[in-house]
MARVOMI-408746 format. One line per 3 residues: number of its first residue (from 1); for each residue x, y, z of N, C-alpha, C. Coordinates in Angstrom, 1 decimal. Example, Ala and Ser with C-alpha at 12.3 -4.5 7.8 and 13.67 -1.06 7.14 Angstrom:
<recs>
1> 13.2 -5.7 7.8 12.3 -4.5 7.8 13.2 -3.3 7.8  12.8 -2.2 7.1 13.7 -1.1 7.1 12.9 0.0 7.9;
</recs>
This chain:
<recs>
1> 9.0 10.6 9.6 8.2 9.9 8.7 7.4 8.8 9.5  6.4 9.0 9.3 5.3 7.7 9.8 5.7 6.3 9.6  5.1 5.6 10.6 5.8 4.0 10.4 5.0 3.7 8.7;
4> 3.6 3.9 8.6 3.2 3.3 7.2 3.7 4.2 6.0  4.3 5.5 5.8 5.2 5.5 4.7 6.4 4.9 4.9  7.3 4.8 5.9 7.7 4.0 5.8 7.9 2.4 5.3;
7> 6.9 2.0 5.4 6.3 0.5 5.5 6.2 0.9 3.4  5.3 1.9 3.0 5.4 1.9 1.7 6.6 1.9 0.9  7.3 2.6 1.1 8.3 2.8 0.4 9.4 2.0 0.3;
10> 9.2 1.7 1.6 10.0 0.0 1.4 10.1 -1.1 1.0  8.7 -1.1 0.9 8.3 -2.1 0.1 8.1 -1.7 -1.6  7.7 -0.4 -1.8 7.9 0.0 -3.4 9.5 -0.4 -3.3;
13> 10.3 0.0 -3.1 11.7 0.0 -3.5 12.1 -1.7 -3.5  11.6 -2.7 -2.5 11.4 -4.1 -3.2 10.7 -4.5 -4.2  9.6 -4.1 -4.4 8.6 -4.2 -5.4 9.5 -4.0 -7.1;
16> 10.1 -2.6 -6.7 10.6 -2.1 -7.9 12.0 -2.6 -8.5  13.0 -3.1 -7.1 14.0 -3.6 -7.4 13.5 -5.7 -8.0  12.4 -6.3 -7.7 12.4 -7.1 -8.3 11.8 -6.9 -9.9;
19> 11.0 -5.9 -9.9 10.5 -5.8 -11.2 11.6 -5.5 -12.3  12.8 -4.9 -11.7 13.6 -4.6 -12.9 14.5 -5.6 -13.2  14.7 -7.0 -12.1 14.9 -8.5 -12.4 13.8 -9.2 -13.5;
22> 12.6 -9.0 -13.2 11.7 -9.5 -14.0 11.6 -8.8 -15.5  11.5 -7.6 -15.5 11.6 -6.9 -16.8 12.4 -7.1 -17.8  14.0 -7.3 -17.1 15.2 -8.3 -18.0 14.8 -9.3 -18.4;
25> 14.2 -10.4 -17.6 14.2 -11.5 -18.4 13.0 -10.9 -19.3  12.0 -10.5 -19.2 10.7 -10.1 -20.5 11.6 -9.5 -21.3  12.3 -8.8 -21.4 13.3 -8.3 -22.5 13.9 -9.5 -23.4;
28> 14.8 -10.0 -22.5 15.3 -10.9 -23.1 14.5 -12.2 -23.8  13.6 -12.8 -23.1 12.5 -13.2 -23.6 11.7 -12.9 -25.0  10.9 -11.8 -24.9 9.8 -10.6 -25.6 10.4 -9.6 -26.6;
31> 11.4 -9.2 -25.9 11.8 -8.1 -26.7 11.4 -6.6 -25.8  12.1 -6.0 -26.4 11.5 -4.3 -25.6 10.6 -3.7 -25.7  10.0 -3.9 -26.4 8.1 -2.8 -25.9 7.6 -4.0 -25.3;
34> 7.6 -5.2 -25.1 7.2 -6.4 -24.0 7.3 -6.0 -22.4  9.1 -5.7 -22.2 9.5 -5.4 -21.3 8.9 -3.9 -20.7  9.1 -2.6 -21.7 8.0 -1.6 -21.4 7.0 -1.6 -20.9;
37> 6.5 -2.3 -21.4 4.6 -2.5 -20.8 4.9 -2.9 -19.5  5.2 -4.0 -19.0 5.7 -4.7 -18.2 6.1 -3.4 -17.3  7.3 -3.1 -17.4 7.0 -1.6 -16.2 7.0 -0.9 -16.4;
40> 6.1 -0.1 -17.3 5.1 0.6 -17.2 3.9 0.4 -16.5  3.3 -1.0 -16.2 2.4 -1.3 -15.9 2.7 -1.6 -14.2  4.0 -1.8 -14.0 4.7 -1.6 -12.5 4.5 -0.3 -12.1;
43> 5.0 0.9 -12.4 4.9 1.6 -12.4 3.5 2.3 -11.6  3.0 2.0 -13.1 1.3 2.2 -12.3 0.3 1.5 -11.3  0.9 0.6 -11.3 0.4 0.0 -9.6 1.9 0.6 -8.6;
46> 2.8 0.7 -8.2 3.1 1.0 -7.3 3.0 2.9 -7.3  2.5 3.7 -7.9 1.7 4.6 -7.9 0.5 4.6 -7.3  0.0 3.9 -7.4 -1.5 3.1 -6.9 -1.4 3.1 -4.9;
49> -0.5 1.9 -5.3 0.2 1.6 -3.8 0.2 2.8 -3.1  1.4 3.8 -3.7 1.6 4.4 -2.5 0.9 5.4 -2.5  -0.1 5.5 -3.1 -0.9 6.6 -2.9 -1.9 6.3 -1.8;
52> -2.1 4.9 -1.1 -2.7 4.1 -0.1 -2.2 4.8 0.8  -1.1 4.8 1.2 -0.1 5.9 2.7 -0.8 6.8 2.6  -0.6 7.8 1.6 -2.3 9.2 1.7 -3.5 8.5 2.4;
55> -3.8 7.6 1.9 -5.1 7.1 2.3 -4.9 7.3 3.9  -4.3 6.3 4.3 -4.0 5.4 6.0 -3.6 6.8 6.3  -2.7 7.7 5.5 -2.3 8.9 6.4 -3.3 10.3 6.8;
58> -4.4 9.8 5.8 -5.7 11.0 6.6 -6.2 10.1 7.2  -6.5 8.6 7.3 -7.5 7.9 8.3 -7.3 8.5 9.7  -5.4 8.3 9.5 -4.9 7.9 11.2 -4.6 9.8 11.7;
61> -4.8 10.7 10.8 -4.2 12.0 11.4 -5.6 12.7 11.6  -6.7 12.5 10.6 -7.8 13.5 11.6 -9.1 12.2 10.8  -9.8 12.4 12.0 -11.0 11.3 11.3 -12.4 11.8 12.0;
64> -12.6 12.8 11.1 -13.7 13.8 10.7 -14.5 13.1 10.2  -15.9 12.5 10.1 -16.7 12.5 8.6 -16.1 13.1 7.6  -16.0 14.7 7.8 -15.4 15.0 6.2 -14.3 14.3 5.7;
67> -13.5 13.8 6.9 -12.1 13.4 6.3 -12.8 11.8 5.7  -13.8 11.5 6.4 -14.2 10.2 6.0 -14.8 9.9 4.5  -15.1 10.8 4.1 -15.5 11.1 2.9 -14.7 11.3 2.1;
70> -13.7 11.9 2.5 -12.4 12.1 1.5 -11.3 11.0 1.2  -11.6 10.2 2.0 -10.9 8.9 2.2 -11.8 8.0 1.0  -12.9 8.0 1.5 -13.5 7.4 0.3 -13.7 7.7 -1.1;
73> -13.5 9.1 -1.4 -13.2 9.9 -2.6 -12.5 9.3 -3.4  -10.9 9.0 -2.3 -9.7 9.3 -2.7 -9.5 7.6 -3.2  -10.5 7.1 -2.8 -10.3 4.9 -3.4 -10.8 5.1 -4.2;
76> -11.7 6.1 -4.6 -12.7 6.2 -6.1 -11.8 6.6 -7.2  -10.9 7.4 -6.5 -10.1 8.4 -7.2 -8.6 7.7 -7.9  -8.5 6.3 -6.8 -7.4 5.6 -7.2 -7.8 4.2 -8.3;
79> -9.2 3.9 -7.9 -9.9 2.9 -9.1 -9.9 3.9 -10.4  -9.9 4.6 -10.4 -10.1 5.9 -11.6 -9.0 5.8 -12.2  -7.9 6.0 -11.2 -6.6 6.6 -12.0 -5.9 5.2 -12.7;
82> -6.5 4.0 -11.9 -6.1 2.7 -12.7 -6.6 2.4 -14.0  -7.6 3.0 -13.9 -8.8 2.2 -15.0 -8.0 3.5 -16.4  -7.7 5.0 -16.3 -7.7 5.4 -17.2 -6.0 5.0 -17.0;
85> -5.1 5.1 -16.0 -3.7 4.9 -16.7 -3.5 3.6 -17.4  -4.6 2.7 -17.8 -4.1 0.9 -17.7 -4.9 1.2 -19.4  -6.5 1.5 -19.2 -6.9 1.9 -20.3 -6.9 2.5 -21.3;
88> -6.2 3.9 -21.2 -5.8 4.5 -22.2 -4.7 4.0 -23.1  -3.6 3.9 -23.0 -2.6 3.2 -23.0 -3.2 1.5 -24.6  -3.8 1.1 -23.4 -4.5 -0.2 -24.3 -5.0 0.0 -25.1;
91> -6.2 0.8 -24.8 -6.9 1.4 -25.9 -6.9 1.7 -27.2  -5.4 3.0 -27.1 -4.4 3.6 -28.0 -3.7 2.7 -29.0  -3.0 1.2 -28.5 -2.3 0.1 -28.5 -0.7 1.0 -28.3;
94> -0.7 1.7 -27.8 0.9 2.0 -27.2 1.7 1.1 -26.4  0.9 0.1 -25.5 1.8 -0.9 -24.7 1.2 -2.2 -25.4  1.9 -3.5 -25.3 1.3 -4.4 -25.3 0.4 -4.7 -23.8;
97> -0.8 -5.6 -23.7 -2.2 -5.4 -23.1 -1.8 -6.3 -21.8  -1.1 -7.2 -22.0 -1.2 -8.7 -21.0 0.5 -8.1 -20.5  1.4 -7.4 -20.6 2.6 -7.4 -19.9 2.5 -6.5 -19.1;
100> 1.8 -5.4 -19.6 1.5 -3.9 -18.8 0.0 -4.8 -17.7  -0.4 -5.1 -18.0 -1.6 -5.5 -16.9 -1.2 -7.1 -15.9  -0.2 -7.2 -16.1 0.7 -8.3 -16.0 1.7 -7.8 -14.6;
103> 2.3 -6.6 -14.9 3.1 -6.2 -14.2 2.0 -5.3 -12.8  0.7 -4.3 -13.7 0.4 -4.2 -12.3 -0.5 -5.1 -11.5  -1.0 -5.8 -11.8 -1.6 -7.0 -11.3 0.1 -7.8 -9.9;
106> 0.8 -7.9 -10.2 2.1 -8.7 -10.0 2.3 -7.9 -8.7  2.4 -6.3 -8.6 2.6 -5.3 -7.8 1.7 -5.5 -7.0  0.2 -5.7 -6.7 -0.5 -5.7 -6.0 -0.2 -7.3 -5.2;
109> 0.2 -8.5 -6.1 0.5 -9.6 -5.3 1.1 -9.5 -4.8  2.4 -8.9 -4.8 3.8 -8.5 -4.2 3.7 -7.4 -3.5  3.1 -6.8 -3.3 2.7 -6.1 -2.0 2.1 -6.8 -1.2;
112> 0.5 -7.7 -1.3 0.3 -8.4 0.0 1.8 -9.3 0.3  2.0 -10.1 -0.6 3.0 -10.9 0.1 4.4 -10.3 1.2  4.5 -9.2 0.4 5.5 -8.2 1.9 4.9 -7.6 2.8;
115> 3.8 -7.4 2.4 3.0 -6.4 3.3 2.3 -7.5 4.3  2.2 -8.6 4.2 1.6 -9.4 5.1 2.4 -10.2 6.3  3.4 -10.2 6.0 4.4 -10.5 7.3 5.0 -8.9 7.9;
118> 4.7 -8.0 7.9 4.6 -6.7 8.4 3.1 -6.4 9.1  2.4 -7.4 9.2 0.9 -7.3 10.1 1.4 -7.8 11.2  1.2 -7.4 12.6 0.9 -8.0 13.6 0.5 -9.3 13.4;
121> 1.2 -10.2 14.3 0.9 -11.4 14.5 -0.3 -11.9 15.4  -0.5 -11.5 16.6 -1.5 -11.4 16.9 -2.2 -10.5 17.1  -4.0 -10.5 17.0 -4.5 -9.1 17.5 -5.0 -9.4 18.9;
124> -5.0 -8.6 19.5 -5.0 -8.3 21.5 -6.5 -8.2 21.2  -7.3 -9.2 21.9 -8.9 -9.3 22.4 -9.3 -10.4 23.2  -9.7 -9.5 24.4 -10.0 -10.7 25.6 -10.7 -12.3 25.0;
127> -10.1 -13.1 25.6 -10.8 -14.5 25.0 -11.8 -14.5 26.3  -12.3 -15.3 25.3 -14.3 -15.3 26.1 -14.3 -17.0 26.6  -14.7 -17.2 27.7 -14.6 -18.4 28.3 -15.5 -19.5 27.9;
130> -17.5 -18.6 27.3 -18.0 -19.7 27.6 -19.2 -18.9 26.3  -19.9 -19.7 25.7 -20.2 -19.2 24.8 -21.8 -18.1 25.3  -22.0 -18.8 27.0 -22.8 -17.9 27.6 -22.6 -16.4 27.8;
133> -20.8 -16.4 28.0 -20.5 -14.9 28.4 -20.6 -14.7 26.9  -20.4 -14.9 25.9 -20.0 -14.3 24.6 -21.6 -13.8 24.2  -22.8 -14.7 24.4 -23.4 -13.7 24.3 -24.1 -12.9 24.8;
136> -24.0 -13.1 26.2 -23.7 -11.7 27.2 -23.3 -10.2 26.6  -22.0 -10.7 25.9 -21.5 -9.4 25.7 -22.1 -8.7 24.5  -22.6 -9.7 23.7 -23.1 -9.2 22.3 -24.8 -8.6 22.4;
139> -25.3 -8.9 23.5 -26.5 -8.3 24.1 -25.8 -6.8 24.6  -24.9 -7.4 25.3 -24.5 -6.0 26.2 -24.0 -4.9 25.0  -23.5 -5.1 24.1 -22.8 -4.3 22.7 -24.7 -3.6 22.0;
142> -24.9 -4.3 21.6 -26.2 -4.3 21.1 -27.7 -3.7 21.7  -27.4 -3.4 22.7 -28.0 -2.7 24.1 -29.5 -3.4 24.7  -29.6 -4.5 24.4 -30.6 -5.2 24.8 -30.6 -5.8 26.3;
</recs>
């Protein structure tokens, strides 16, 4: 398994084990179709999420144009699947609107938050001495 499914699924299975902390108390709180929505709406953001590892996993295995296109498809395809799994639902009034959009909203914060101390601390790029060589190099990049 690749380090970034890896990296996803470990973090869904945090993501998921705190939502079902959070969901209790909305239960207890709300009541149960409160709590439903709520993850349900988990649910469909970490759906979202890890359908991103597909993404990073055609970037990093073949990077074709076509694959590059398919990459971009596939972000169109995941705004899509948010917009009708979040919308329909609302729409209908099968979930309550603010718990279900509440919980995947929460998913996406709680993924940068784990997923951001899982970034490289630093990124590796020669430091430039003088602002003459810097733009030196940016003539030199630029082909002038």
């Amino acid at each position: 398994m690749s380090p970034h499914w890896r990296i996803a699924f470990r973090s869904a299975a945090w993501v998921s084990a705190a939502a079902l902390v959070v969901a209790t108390a909305v239960w207890y709180l709300s009541g149960a179709s409160q709590a439903g929505a709520f993850l349900y709406g988990v649910a469909m953001g970490l759906l979202s999420f890890v359908s991103m590892a597909a993404t990073v996993s055609m970037l990093t295995d073949r990077s074709t144009p076509v694959m590059m296109m398919a990459v971009a498809g596939s972000f169109g395809a995941r705004c899509v699947f948010a917009a009708v799994a979040l919308g329909i639902p609302a729409y209908l009034g099968l979930w309550p609107v603010f718990p279900m959009l509440g919980g995947f909203a929460l998913v996406y914060l709680a993924e940068n938050v784990v997923l951001l101390p899982m970034m490289p601390r630093k990124v590796s790029r020669p430091e430039l001495k003088s602002s003459d060589e810097r733009a030196e190099r940016v003539e030199r990049k630029v082909g002038t």
